[in-house]
C-alpha positions, -999 to +999 in steps of 0.1 A: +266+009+007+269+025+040+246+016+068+217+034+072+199+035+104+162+026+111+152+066+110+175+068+082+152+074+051+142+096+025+108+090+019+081+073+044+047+059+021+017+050+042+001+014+020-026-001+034-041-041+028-080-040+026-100-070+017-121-098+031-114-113+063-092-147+059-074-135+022-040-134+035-035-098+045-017-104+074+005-134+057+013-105+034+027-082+058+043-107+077+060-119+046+074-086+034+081-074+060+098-101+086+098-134+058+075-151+072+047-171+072+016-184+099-005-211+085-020-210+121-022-169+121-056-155+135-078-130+122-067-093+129-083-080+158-085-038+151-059-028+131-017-037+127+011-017+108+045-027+107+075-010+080+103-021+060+124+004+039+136-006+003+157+016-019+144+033-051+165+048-077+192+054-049+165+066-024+158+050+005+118+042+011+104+037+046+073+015+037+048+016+067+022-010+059-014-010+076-035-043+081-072-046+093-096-071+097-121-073+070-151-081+093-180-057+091-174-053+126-142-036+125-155-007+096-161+019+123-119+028+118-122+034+082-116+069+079-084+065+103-071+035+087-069+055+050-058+090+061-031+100+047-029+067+025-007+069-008-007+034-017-029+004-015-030-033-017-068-048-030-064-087-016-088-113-027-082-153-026-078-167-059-097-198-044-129-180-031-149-158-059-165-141-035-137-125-022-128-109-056-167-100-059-166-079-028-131-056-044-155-042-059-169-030-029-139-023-011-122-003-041-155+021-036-146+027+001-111+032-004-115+057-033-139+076-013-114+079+019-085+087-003-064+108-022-074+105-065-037+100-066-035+071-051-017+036-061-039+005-063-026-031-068-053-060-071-035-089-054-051-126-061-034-142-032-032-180-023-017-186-062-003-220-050-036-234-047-037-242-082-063-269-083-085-250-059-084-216-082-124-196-085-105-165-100-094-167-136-060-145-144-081-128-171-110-119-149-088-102-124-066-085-156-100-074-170-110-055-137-080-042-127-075-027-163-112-013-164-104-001-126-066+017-138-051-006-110-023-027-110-024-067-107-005-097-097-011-128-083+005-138-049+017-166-028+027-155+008+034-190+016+054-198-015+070-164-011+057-155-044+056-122-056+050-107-027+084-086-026+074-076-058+040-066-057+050-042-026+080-028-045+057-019-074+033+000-054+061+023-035+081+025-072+048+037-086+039+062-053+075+073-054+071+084-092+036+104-081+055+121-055+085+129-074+061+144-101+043+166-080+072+173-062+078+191-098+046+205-102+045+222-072+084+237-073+073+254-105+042+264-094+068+279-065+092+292-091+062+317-105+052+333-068+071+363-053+102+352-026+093+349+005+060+332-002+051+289+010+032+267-003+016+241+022+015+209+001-004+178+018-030+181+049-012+177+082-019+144+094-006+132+064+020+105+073+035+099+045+059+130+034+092+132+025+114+134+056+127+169+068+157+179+075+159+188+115+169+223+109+173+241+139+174+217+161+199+221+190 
């Protein structure tokens, strides 16, 4: 394959991580993507995004991945952080119930900030802590089912699963796109020439990439 630059994509997804402070958000990102891990990485302070692009049936995904501290503190960003949000990551530590009590909350504030559309993954992170484990597989499958989200269980210091959980999500937002990229080109097909459709608000980061027409 030909090298592609760094601009060089098809597609760019805003996905953001929500979840309580000190579940491994950061780790996450860090692991997908740079490969690697902080056991002595601090709490977020505001709000971090960094991208990786992956390819998806012979496109090329820019990922651009959000992070944010899950203290109360910090909530005043909210409507920021999700605009324009097509994918997201729901991270609780399988060692700490109360971490998977509050998605509950969070999947409430995320829903009401974004698109119905949306693609949801509930991530148990910390997996390799086996003997330590609050959050039984099936509890997790049982809610994420009820809540028509996706699941897996992570390890960002064991490197586990954690390419694959992002890949899913972008997969999964690349299949909503490509549909109503469908929808709306017949929709187009039925109006008289001449006539555009404005699909998506604005400040909508993630869009398919345009062409630079006219530029000189």
């Amino acid at each position: 394959m030909a090298y592609r630059s760094d601009d060089d994509y098809d597609y760019l997804f805003k996905v953001v991580l929500i979840g309580d402070s000190g579940v491994g958000k950061s780790n996450l990102l860090s692991r997908f993507t740079r490969n690697e891990f902080s056991l002595e990485s601090k709490s977020t302070i505001g709000v971090e995004f960094a991208t990786r692009s992956i390819s998806v049936e012979d496109k090329v995904i820019k990922a651009q991945i959000w992070d944010t501290a899950g203290q109360e503190r910090y909530r005043a960003i909210t409507s920021a952080y999700y605009r324009g949000a097509v994918g997201a990551l729901l991270v609780y530590d399988v060692t700490r119930h109360m971490t998977f009590e509050n998605m509950e909350r969070w999947l409430k504030e995320l829903r009401d900030h974004t698109d119905s559309s949306i693609v949801i993954m509930l991530v148990g992170n910390k997996a390799d802590l086996r003997h330590l484990r609050g959050v039984t597989t099936e509890e997790a499958t049982a809610f994420a089912e009820r809540e028509n989200a996706f699941f897996m269980e992570t390890s960002a210091l064991e490197s586990l699963n954690v390419d694959t959980a992002f890949t899913e999500v972008l997969s999964q937002i690349y299949q909503v796109t490509s549909r109503k990229a469908l929808d709306a080109a017949d929709d187009a097909a039925t109006l008289p020439k001449g006539q555009t459709i404005n699909i998506g608000a604005n400040d909508d980061v993630s869009a398919v990439k345009k062409a630079g027409c006219c530029s000189s």
